[in-house]
C-alpha positions as a Markdown table, in Angstrom:
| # | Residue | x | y | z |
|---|---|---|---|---|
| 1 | Unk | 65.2 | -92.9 | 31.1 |
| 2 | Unk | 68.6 | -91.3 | 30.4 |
| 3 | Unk | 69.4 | -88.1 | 32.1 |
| 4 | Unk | 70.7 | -85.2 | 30.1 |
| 5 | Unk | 72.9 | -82.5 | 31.3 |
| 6 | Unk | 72.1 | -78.7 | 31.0 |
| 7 | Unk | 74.1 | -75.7 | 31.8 |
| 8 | Unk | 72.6 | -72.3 | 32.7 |
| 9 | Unk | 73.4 | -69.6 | 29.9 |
| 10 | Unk | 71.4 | -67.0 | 31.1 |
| 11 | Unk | 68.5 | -65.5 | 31.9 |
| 12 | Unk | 65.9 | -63.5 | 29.3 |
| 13 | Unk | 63.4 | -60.3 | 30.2 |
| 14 | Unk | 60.5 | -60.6 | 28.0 |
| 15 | Unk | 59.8 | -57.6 | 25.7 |
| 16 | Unk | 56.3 | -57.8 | 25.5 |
| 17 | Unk | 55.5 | -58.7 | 28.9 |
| 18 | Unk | 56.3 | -56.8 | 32.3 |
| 19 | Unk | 58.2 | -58.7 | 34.7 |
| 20 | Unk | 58.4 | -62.2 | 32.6 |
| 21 | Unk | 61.7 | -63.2 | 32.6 |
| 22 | Unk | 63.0 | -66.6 | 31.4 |
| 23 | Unk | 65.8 | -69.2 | 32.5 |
| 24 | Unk | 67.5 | -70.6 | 29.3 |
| 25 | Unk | 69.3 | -73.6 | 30.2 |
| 26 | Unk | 71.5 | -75.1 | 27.4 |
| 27 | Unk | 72.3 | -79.3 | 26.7 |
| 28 | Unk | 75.7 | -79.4 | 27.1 |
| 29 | Unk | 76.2 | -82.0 | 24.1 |
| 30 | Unk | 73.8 | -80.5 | 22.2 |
| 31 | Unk | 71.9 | -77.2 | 20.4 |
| 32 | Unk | 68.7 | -77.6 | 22.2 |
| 33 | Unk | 68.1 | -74.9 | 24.7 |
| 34 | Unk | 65.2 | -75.4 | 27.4 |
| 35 | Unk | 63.8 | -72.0 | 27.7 |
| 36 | Unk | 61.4 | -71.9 | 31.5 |
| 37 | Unk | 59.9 | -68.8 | 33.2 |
| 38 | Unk | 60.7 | -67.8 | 36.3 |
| 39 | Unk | 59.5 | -65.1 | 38.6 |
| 40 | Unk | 62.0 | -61.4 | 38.9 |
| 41 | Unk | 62.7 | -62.7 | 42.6 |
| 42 | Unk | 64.1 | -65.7 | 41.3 |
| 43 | Unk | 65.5 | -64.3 | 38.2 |
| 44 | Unk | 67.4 | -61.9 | 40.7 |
| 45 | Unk | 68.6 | -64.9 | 42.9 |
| 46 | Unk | 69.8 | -66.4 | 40.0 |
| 47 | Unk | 71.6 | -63.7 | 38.0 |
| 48 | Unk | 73.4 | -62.7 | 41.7 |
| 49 | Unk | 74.7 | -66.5 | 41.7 |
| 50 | Unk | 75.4 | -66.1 | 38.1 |
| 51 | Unk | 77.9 | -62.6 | 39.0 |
| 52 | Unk | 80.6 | -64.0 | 41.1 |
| 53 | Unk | 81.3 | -60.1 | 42.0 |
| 54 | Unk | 77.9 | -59.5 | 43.6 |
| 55 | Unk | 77.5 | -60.0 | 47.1 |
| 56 | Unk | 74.3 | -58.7 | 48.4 |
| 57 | Unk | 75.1 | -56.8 | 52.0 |
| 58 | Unk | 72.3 | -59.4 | 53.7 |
| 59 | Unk | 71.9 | -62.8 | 52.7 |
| 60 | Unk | 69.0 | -63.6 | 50.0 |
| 61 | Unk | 66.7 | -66.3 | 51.0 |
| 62 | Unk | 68.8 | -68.8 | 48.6 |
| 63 | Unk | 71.9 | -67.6 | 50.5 |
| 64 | Unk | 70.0 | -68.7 | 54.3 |
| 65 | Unk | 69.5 | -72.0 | 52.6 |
| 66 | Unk | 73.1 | -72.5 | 51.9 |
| 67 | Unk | 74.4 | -71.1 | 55.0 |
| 68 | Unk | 71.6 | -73.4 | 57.1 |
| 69 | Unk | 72.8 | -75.9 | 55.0 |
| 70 | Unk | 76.8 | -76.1 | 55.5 |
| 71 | Unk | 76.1 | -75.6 | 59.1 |
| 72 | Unk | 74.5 | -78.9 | 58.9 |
| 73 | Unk | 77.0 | -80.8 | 56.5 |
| 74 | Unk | 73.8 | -81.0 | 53.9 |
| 75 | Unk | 75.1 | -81.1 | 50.6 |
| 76 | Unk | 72.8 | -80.7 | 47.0 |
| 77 | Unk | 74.5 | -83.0 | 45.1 |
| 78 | Unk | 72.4 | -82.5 | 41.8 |
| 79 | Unk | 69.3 | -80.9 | 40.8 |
| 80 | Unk | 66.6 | -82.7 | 38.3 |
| 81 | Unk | 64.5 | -81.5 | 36.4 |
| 82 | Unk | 62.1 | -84.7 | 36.4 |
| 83 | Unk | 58.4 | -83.7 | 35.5 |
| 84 | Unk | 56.4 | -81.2 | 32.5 |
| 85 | Unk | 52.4 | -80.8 | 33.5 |
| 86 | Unk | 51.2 | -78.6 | 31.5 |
| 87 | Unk | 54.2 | -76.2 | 31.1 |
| 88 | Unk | 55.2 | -76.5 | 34.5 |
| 89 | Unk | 58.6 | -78.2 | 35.4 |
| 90 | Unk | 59.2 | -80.0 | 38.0 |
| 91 | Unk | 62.4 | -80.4 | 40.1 |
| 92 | Unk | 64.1 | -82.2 | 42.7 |
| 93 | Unk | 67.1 | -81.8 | 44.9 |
| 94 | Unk | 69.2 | -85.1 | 45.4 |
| 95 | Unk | 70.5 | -84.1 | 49.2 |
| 96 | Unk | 73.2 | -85.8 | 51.0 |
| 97 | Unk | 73.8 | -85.6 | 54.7 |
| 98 | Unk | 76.3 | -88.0 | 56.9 |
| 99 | Unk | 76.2 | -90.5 | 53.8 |
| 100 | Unk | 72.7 | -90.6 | 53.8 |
| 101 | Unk | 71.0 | -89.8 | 50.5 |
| 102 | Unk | 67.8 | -87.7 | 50.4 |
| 103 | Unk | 65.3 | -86.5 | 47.0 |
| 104 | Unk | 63.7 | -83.0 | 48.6 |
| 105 | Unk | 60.7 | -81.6 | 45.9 |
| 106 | Unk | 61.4 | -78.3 | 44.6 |
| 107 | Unk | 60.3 | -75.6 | 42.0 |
| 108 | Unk | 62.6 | -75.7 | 38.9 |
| 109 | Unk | 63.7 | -72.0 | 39.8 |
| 110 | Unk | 64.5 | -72.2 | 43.1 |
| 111 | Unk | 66.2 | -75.7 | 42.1 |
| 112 | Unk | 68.2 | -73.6 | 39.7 |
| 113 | Unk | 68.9 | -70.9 | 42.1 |
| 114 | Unk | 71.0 | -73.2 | 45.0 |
| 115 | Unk | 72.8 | -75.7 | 42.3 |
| 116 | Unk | 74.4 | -72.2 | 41.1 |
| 117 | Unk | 75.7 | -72.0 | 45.3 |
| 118 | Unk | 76.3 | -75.4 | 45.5 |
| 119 | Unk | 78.3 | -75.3 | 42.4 |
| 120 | Unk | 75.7 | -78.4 | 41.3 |
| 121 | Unk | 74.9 | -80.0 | 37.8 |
| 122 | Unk | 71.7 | -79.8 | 36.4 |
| 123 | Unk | 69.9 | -83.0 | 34.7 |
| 124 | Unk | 66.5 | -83.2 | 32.8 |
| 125 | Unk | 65.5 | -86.5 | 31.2 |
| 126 | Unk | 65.4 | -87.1 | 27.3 |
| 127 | Unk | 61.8 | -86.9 | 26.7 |
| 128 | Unk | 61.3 | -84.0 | 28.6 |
| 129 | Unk | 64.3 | -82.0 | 26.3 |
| 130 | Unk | 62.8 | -83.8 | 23.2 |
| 131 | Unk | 59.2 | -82.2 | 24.3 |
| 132 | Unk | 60.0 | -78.7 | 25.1 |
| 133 | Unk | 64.0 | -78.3 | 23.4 |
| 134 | Unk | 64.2 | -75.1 | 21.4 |
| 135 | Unk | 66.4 | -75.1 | 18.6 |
| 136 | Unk | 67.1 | -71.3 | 18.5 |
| 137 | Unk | 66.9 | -69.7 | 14.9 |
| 138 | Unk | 69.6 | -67.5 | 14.3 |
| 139 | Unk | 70.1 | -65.0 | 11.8 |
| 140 | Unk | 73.0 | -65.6 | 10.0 |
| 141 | Unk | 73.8 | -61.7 | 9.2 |
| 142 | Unk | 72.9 | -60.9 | 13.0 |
| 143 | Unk | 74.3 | -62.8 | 15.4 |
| 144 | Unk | 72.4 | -60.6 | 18.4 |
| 145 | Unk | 72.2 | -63.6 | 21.2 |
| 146 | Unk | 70.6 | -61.4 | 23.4 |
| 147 | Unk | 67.6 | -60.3 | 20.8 |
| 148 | Unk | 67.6 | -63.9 | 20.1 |
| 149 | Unk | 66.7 | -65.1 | 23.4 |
| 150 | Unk | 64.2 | -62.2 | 23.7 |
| 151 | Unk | 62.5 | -63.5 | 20.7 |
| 152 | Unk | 62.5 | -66.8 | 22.5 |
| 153 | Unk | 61.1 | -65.9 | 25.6 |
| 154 | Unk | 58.2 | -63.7 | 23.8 |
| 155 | Unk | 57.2 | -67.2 | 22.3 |
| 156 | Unk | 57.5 | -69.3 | 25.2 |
| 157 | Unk | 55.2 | -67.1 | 27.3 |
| 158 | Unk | 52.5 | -66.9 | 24.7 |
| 159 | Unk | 52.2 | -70.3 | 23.6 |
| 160 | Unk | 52.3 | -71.3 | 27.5 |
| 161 | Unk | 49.4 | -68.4 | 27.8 |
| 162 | Unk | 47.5 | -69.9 | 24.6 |
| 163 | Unk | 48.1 | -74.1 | 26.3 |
| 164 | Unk | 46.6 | -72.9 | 29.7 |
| 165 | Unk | 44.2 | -69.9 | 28.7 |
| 166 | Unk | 43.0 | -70.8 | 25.0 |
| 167 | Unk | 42.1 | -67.9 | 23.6 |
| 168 | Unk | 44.5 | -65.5 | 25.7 |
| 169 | Unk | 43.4 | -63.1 | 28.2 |
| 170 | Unk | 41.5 | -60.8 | 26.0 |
| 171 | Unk | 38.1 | -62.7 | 26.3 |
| 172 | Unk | 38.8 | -63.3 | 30.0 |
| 173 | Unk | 36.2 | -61.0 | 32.4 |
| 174 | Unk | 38.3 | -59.5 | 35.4 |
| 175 | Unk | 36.4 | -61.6 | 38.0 |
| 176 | Unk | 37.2 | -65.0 | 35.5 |
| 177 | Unk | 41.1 | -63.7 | 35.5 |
| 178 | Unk | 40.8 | -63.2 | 39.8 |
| 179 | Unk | 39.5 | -66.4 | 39.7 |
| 180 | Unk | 42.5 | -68.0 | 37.5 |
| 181 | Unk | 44.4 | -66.4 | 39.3 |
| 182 | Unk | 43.3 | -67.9 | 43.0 |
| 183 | Unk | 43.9 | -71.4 | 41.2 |
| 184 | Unk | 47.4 | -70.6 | 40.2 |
| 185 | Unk | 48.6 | -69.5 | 43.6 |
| 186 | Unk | 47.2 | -73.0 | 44.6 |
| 187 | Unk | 48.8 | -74.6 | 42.1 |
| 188 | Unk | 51.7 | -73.4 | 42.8 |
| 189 | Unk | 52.3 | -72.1 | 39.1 |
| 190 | Unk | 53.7 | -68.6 | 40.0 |
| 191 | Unk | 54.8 | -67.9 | 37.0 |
| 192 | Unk | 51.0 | -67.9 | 35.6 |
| 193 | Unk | 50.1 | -66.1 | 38.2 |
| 194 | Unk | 52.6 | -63.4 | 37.5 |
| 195 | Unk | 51.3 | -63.1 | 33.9 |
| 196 | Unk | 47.3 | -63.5 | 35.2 |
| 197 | Unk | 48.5 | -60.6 | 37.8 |
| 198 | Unk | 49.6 | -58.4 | 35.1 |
| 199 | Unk | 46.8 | -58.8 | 33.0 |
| 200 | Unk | 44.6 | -57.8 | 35.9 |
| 201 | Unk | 46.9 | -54.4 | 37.1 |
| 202 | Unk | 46.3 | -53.4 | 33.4 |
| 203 | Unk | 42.6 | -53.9 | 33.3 |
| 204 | Unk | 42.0 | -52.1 | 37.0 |
């Protein structure tokens, strides 16, 4: 399967939904932009990597990584994005150490977050851009980017809510969303769990 490069252009707060931000990732030979939800930790990680001018006066847990990691001559060569279950990406690190190449699992946004300090490219395969590429409508007489990706991320969360919770939330019983909850923290799906979390705070 051929790999396909992406670059980071920025990262999206949701309008519609508290504390949803998204990761827009761009092909660089292409118009498709790959639109994936993060957590606000991550999205602050990211967007601290993203300003040059930013330097936090203790390192951030992506920081430690990087520091633990030139210590130790480990190098993140390239990130891939490699897997999509069920609107989940999947990622891997492609480590090198003394010659010695390693593949380490990782979520996509903490992926994202230590290619930005390793100064790192960023690959997804063909079929996964061809499944969930976004060809971004713009308005011709408004060329507001910004507002754009807003738009785009308002989307992307509720179709990802309607795939995994048909229905929504709004026939969900507090103890069902608890529940739903539980199983994304297993899961590992934080992001879910970030929306099933809000749901809840507005219920109780």
């Amino acid at each position: 399967m051929s790999l396909v490069r992406l670059n980071i252009k920025g990262i999206s707060y949701s309008q519609t939904q508290n504390g949803a931000y998204a990761l827009i990732l761009n092909e660089v030979d292409g118009d498709r932009k790959l639109p994936i939800v993060i957590g606000a930790f991550e999205a602050q990680s990211i967007a601290i990597a993203l300003e040059k001018e930013i330097k936090p006066p203790r390192p951030l847990t992506h920081d430690l990584f990087k520091n633990f990691s030139d210590r130790f001559n480990i190098v993140v060569k390239q990130v891939i994005i490699h897997k999509l279950v069920d609107g989940v990406f999947y990622s891997s690190l492609i480590c090198e150490r003394d010659g010695v190449e390693e593949i380490i699992d990782a979520r996509t946004s903490d992926s994202i977050a230590l290619a930005l300090r390793f100064n790192a490219p960023i690959f997804t395969y063909k079929n996964i851009l061809d499944k969930a590429g976004i060809y971004l409508k713009v308005n011709p007489n408004e060329d507001d980017e910004a507002t754009d990706d807003n738009i785009l991320l308002d989307e992307v969360i509720a179709e990802e809510i309607e795939t995994k919770f048909p229905g929504g939330f709004k026939d969900k019983t507090l103890e069902e969303l608890h529940k739903q909850l539980d199983e994304a923290v297993a899961n590992e799906d934080y992001e879910t769990a970030a929306s099933l979390r809000d749901e809840i705070s507005k219920r109780e």
